[in-house]
C-alpha positions as CSV (number, residue, x, y, z in Angstrom):
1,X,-39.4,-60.3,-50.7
2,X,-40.5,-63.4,-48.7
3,X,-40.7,-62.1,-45.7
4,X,-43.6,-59.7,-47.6
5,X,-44.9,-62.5,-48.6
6,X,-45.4,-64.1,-45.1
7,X,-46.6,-61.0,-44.0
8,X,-49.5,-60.7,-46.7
9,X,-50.4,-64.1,-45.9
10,X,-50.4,-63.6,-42.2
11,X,-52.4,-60.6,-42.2
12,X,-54.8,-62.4,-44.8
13,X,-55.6,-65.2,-42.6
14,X,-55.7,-62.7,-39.7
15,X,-58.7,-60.8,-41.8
16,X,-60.5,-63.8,-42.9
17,X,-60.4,-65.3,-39.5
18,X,-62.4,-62.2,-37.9
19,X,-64.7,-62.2,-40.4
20,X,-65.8,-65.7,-39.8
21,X,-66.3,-65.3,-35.9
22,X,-68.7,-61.9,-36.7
23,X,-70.3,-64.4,-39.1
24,X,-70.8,-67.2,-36.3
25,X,-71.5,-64.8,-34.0
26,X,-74.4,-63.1,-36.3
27,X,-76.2,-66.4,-36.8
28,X,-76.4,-66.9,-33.1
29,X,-77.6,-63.7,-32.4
30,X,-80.2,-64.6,-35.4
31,X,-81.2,-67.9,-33.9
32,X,-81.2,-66.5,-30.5
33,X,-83.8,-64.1,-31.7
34,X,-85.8,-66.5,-33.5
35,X,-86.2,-68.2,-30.2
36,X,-86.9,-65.3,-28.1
37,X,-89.9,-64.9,-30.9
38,X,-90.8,-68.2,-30.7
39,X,-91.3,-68.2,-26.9
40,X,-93.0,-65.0,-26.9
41,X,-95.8,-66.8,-29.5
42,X,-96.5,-69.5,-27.6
C-alpha cells in the first residue's frame, strides 16, 4: 500500500515537472519571437 503510494507521488511530481519545462520553454519561444518581430520593425 505505501509503496503505491510512493509511486503515485513519484510519478505525479514526474508529470508536473515536464509540464513546467514545456511551460518555460513556450514563453521563451514567445519572447524569442516577440523580439525577432521587434527587430524586423525597426
Amino acid at each position: 500500500m505505501l509503496r503505491k503510494f510512493v509511486l503515485v507521488l513519484a510519478t505525479g511530481g514526474l508529470v508536473l515537472g515536464c509540464a513546467a519545462c514545456n511551460t518555460v520553454r513556450g514563453v521563451g519561444q514567445d519572447l524569442e519571437s516577440a523580439a525577432n518581430t521587434v527587430d524586423k520593425a525597426t
